[in-house]
C-alpha positions in Angstrom: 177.6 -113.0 47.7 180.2 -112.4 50.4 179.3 -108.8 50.5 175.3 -109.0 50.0 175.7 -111.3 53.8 177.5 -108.6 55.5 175.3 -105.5 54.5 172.5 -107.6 55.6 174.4 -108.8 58.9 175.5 -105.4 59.8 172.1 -103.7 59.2 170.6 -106.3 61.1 173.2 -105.2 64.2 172.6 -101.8 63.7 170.2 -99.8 66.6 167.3 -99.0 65.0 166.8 -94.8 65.7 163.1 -93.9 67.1 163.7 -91.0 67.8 165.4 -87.5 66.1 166.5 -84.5 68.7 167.7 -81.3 66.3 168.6 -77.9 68.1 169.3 -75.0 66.5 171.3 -72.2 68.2 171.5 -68.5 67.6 174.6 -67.1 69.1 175.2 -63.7 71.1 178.6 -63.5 69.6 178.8 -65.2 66.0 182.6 -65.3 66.2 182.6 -67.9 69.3 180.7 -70.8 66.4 184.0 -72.2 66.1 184.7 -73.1 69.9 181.0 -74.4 70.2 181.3 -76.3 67.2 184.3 -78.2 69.1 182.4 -78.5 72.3 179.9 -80.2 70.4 181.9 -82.6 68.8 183.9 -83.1 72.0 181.0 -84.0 73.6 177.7 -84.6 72.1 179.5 -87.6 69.8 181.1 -89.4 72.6 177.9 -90.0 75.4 176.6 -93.7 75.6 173.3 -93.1 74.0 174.0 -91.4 70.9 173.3 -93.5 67.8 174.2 -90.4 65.6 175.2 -87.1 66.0 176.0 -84.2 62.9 175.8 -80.9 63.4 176.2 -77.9 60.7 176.4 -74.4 59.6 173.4 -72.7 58.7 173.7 -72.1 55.0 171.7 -69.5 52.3 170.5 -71.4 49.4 168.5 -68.2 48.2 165.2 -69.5 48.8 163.1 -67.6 51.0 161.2 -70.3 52.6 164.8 -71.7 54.0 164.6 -70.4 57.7 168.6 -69.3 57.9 168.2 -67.3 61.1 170.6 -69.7 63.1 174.6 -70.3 63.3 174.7 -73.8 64.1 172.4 -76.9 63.7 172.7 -80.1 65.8 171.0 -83.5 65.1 171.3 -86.6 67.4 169.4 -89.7 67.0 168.4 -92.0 69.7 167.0 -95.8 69.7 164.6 -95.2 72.4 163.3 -92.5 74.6 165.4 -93.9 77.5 168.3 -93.5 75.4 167.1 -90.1 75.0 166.8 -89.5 78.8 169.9 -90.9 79.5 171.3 -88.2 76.7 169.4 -85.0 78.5 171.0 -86.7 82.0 174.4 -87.1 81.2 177.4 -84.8 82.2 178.7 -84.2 79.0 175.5 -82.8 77.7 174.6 -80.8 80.9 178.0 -78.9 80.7 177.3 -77.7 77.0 174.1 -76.3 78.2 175.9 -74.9 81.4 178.2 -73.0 79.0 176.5 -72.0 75.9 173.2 -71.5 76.9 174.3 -68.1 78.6 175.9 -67.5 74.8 173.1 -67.8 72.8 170.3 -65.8 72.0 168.2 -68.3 70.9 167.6 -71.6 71.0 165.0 -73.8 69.3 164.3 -77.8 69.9 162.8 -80.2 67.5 162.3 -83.6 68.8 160.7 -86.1 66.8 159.6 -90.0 66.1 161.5 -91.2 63.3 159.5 -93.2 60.7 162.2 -95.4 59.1 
């Protein structure tokens, strides 16, 4: 009983997440993945108004529907678009795009309301 009362106590503190911000980056040189990989845990993870943040390899599951043409995906969830502002705004964020955008070939940005 103990238990049931804190799952339901701590989902009832968690932030709900609205909304869903996923980028997925092409690199100039593949062999730099590693060092972006660590910029992006450095400092997507630690702003303010990150609920969640995850971020992996692209990965060939031999279907050819699976769009692979990327080296690294990134997904960070926000409880509000003000969250979400605050995110675009802050330091940590604006100097990963300062150094990696000039790295990568592409880039592609899904943003999206979350249902649940």
């Amino acid at each position: 009983m103990l238990l049931l009362c804190l799952l339901v106590c701590a989902s009832c503190t968690a932030p709900a997440i609205t909304l869903r911000h996923v980028v997925l980056i092409k690199l100039n040189d593949s062999s730099e993945l590693s060092a972006l990989e660590g910029d992006c845990d450095a400092k997507l993870a630690a702003i303010p108004s990150v609920v969640e943040y995850s971020r992996g390899r692209a990965v060939d599951t031999g279907r050819a529907a699976v769009d692979c043409d990327y080296d690294l995906a990134i997904e960070v969830a926000f409880s509000s678009l003000a969250d979400y502002h605050a995110y675009l705004a802050h330091p940590e964020h604006l100097a990963l795009v300062t150094i990696w955008r000039p790295k990568s070939k592409q880039i592609r940005i899904f943003d999206f309301e979350a249902s649940r």
